[in-house]
N, C-alpha and C positions, 0 to 999 in steps of 0.2 A: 785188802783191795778197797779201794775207795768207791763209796757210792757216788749216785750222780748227782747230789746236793755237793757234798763236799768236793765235786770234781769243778761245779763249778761257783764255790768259795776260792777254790786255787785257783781257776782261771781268771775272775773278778781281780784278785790278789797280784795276778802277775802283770795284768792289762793294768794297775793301777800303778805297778812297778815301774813298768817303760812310761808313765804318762811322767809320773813325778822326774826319771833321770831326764827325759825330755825339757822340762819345762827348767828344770834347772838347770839344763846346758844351757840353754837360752839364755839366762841370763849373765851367765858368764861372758858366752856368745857377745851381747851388746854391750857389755864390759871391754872387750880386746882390745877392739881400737882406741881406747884411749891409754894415755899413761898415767902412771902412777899419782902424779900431781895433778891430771883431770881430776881425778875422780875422790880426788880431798875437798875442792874449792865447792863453795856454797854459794850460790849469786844473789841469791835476796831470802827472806825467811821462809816465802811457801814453796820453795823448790829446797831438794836435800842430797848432798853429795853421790856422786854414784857408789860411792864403798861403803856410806852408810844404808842404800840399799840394798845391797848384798849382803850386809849382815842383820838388817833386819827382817829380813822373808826369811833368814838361818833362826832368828831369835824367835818366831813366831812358830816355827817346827816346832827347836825344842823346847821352849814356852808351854804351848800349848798342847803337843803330843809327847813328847819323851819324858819331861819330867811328871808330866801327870798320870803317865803307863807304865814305867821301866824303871820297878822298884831297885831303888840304888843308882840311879842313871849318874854319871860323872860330866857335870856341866864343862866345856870349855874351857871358860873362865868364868868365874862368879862375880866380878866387873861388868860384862857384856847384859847380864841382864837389866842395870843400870842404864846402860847407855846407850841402847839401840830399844828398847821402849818407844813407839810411837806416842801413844797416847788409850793406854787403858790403865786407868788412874786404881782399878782396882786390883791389878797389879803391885803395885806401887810406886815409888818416884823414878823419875825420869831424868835423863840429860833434856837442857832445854829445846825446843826444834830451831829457834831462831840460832840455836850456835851449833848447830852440828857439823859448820864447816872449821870449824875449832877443833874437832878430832884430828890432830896429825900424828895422835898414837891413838889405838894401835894402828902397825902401819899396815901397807894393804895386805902381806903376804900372809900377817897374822888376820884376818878376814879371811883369805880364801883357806887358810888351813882350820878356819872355825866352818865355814862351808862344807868341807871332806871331811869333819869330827862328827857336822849335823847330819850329814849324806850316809855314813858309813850306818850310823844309830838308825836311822829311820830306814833304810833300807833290809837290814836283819832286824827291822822291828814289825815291818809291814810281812817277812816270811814268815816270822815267829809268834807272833801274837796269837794270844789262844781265843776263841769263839765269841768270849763273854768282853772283851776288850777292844775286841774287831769289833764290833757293833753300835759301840760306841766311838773307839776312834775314828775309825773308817771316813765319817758327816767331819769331822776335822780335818784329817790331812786334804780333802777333796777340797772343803774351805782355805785350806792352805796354798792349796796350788793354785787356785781361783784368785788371791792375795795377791800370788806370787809376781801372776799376770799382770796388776794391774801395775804393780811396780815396774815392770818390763816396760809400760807405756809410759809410768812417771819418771822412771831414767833415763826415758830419752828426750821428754819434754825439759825435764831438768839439765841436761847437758847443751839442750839448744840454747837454751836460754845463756848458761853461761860463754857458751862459744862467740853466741852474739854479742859479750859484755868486752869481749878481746879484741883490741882497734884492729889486728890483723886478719879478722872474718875467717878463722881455721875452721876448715869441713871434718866433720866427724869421721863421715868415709870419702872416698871420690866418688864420682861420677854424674850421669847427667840423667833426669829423665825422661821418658819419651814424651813431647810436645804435641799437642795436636793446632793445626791448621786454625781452625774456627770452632766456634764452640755453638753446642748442638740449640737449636732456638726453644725460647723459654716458655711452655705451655702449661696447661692446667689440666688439674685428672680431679674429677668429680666425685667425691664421695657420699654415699646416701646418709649415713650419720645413724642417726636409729640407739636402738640399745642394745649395748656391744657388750663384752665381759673384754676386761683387760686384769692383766697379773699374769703371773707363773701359774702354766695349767696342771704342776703338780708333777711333772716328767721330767728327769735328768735333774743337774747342779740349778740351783737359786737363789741369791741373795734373800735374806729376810726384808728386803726394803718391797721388794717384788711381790711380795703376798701379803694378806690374802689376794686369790683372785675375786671380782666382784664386777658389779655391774653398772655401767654410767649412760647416760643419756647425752646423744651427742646431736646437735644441730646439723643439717648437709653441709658441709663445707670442701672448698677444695684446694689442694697443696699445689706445686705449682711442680713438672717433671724430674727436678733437678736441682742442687744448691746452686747459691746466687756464686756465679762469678767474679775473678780479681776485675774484669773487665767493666763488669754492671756493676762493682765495689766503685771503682775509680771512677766513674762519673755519678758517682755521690756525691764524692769526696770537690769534683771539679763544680757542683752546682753548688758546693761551701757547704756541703752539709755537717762539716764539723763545728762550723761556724751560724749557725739556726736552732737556736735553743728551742722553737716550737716545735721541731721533732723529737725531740729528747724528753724522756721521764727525767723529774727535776733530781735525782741523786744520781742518776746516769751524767747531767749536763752537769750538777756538782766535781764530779769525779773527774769526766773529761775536762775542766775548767783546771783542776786541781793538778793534772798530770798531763797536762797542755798536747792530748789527743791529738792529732791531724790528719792520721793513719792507722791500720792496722800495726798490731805487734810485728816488728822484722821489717815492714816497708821504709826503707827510702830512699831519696834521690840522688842521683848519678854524680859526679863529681860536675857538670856543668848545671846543675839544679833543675834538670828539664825531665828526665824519663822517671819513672820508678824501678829501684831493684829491689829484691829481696831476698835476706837472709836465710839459709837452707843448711839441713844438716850436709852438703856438699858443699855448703862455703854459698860467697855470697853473689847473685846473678838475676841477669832480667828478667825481668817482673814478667810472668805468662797472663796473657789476658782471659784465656781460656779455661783455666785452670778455679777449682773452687777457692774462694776467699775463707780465709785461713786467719787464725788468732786472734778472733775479734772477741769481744768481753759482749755479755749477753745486753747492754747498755748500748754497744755499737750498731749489734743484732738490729736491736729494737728499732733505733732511731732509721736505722736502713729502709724498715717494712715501713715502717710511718710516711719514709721520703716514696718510694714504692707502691702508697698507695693497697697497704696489704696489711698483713701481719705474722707474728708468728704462730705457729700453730701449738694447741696443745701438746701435753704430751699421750694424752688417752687419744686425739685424732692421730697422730703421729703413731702408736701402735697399733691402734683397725687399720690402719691403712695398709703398715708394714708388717702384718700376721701371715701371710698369704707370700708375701715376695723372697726367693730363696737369698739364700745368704752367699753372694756372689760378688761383693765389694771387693776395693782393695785393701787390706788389713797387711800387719807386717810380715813380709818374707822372710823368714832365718837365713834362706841363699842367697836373697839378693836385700843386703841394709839400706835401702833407699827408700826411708818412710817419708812420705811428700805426697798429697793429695795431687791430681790431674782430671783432666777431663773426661766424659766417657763419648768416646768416640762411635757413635750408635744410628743408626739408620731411624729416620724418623718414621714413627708409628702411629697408624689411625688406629681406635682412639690412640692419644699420649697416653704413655706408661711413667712408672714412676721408678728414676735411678738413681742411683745412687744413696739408697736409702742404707746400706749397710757397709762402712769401711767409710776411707778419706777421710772426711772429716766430722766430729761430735755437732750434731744439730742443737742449738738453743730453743729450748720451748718456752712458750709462754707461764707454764705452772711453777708454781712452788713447790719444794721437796717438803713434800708431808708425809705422814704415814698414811697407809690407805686403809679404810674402817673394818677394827677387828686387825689393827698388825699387833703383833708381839713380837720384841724382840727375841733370838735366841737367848738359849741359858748359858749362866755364866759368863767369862771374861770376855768371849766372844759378842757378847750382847752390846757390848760396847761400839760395836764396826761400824755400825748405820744409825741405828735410832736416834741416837743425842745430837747426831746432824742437822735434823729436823726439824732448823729453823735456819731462816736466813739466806740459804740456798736455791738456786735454780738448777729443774732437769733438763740437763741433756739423752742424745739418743742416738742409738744407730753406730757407733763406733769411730774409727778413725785408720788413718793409714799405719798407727804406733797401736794400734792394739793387736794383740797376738791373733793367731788363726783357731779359732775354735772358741773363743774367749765371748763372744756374743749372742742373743739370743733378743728377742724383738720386746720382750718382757723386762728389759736390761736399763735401770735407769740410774746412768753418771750423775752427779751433782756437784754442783762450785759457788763460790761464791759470783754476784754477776758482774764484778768486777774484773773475776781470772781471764788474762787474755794469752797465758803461757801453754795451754793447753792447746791440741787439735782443733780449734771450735769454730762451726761457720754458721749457716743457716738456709734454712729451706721456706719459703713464702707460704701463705696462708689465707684464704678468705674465706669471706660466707658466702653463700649462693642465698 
């Protein structure tokens, strides 16, 4: 008879079973609708086939859990570990990333039957695993699925991007979203500042970018209810502000000079050169005014708050603020694939509250991705995920309409270069009081 530790070792065991078939239907799931020739094409070097995502959240299992648990484990193919390698150099060599749209072998079918080789191993590995191996793999596969996710949001930023490169504007799925009338008016929610603690408070899954937790001192400032609008975007854009280098940080106005900016990623105009449309994984349609402003590079961000008369906010103001407000965004539906930020349609509140803070779209903040005092990376290969990032980058926050449901947490900090404008990413306004 089993005692009541070990009853619930099984039951941890089996809740971790259904997370993982879960999370890996899913990405099959966002796989279907396209064909076999989507999901080979590569559209520029920071975006990666969608087949080579699927087999690399497979290569990371058994990478990282089967062959380092499962004396005698029978790889695959022993090719595969070559060539779906991201980037953990202590691993060893890699296929390079700028050609991974060059894999047109293997072909996908051989992928998904490497998929159901890795599925089949890891699942009578997560029954079978004796106490002393559970203990340790356990903080891996949980990291694995956490991985797995975020590939789920970079498959589908990566296939917009290529849809968008097709003169025919093919939609990934159909359909339309729901539009709202007018968009809610734009107010400010006060925050006292003080000394806050930010990080992972130590409870459930974590990034090691996310700890330690520690303490910062933050000035009163206030955020503004809501991300800025395509509506409040476009009379930026119409006061020329792509065109006023004094709102622009000088490798922001470099960049945009460099890549003749004039718009958001996925805007433009109509075949009479008068309205704006915009590109959607439903193909391509009129520009909602209502709706939050979407794929801008944190260089666009910037120059916006500047023209705004604001700024962006950190990202330590940006988590006091959002510690407290439930996680009730829009994030991605596995029933319904229509990942597209919108408005929130919400009855105005004395005082202003603050929405939209989780789902739609990744907020740009004003900080650098640093470590925060006293990080360590994890040990071994793993340790490779975050830390070496740790220059160059801007965090974002708060999630998007392509990141899965359950995937976020207010402690959660994305990072890009600030030039990435393929991504989910908007922004939310900032001042000091």
């Amino acid at each position: 008879m089993l005692d009541m530790h070990q009853t619930k070792i099984f039951d941890a065991r089996e809740l971790l079973s259904r997370r993982y078939d879960l999370v890996r239907a899913l990405s099959e799931t966002l796989a279907a609708p396209l064909s076999a020739e989507d999901q080979c094409v590569q559209s520029m070097p920071d975006a990666s086939p969608t087949k080579w995502h699927l087999a690399h959240t497979s290569w990371f299992f058994e990478t990282v859990v089967l062959k380092a648990y499962i004396p005698g484990y029978r790889v695959f193919d022993e090719h595969f570990h070559f060539l779906f390698n991201s980037y953990y150099e202590s691993l060893g060599a890699r296929h390079p990333r700028a050609e991974r749209g060059l894999l047109t072998r293997p072909a996908l079918q051989a992928i998904m039957d490497y998929r159901a080789h890795v599925d089949a191993a890891m699942r009578a590995f997560i029954g079978s695993a004796d106490a002393a191996a559970w203990s340790t793999a356990e903080p891996l596969l949980v990291l694995g699925l956490n991985h797995e996710q975020q590939h789920q949001e970079l498959l589908l930023t990566d296939i917009k991007h290529l849809l968008s490169r097709n003169p025919l504007s093919p939609a990934y799925v159909k359909g339309i979203n729901n539009r709202t009338q007018e968009v809610l008016t734009l107010s400010w929610v006060d925050c006292a500042g003080g000394r806050v603690e930010v990080g992972h408070a130590g409870t459930g899954f974590a990034f090691d970018n996310e700890t330690p937790r520690h303490e910062v001192l933050l000035r009163p400032y206030r955020l503004a209810n809501r991300c800025v609008s395509c509506g409040e975007y476009q009379a930026f854009i119409d006061d020329g502000g792509y065109d006023r280098p004094e709102l622009w940080l000088s490798d922001g106005w470099a960049m945009r000079t460099l890549q003749d900016w004039n718009a958001p990623l996925y805007w433009q105009r109509d075949e009479n050169g008068s309205a704006w449309q915009i590109f959607t994984l439903h193909g391509l349609r009129e520009l909602d005014a209502t709706e939050p402003v979407c794929h801008l590079s944190f260089y666009e961000a910037a120059a916006y708050a500047q023209w705004a008369d604001a700024r962006l906010p950190t990202e330590f103001e940006w988590e006091a603020a959002s510690s407290e407000i439930p996680f009730d965004g829009r994030f991605l539906d596995p029933a319904n694939l229509q990942p597209h930020a919108v408005a929130r349609s919400e009855a105005v509140s004395e005082p202003p509250k603050l929405l939209q803070m989780y789902g739609d779209v990744w907020e740009w903040t004003r900080s650098s991705y640093d470590p925060y005092p006293g990080f360590k990376p994890l040990a071994g290969a793993v340790g490779e995920y975050n830390g070496k990032f740790m220059v160059g980058q801007i965090v974002l926050r708060g999630g998007s309409c392509a990141t899965p449901e359950g995937h976020m947490r207010s402690s959660y900090r994305n990072f890009f270069p600030p030039a990435a404008r393929w991504q989910f990413s908007g922004l939310r306004l900032a001042q000091d009081i």
